[in-house]
N, C-alpha and C positions, 0 to 999 in steps of 0.2 A: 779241346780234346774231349771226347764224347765218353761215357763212362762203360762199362761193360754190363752187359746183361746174359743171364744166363737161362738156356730152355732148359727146366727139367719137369722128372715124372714122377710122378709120388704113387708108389702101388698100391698103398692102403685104399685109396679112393680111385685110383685109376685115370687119375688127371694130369695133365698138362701144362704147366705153369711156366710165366717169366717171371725173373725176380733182377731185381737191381744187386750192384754188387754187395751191398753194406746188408742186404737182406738176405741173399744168399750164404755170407759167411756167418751171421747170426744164427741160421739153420745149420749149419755144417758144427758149429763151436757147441751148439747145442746139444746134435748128434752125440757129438765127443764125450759130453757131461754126463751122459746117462748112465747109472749105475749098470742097468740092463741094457743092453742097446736093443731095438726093434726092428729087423730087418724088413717088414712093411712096413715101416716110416721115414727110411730114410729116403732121400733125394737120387735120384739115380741120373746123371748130369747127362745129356742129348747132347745141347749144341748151348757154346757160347762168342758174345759178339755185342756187337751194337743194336741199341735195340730196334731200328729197322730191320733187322737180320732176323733179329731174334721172331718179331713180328711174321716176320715173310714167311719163317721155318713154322713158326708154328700156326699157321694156315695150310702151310702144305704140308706138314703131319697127320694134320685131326685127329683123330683119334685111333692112338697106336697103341693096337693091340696086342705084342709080341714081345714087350721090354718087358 
């Protein structure tokens, strides 16, 4: 069983990232914890999948300008 990866986008910086799943959810619990929350910081989730998926999406993404 192959684990889950997920594509997302982080607006602060305007980047693209995959993250494995135990690192995504450490981001997301994170999130939660913050007295303030930060609407440029959070994770804004694309596409989730295996990480050949995840890989293939985010080549043919590049860099998305419109989230």
């Amino acid at each position: 069983m192959s684990d889950t990866y997920y594509l997302c986008h982080v607006p602060m910086h305007g980047w693209n990232i995959i993250l494995p799943q135990k690192d995504y959810k450490y981001m997301r619990n994170h999130e939660e914890r913050l007295n303030v929350p930060d609407p440029k910081n959070e994770l804004v989730l694309l596409a989730q999948g295996t990480k050949r998926e995840m890989i293939l999406y985010y080549k043919l993404a590049g860099d998305l300008t419109n989230v």
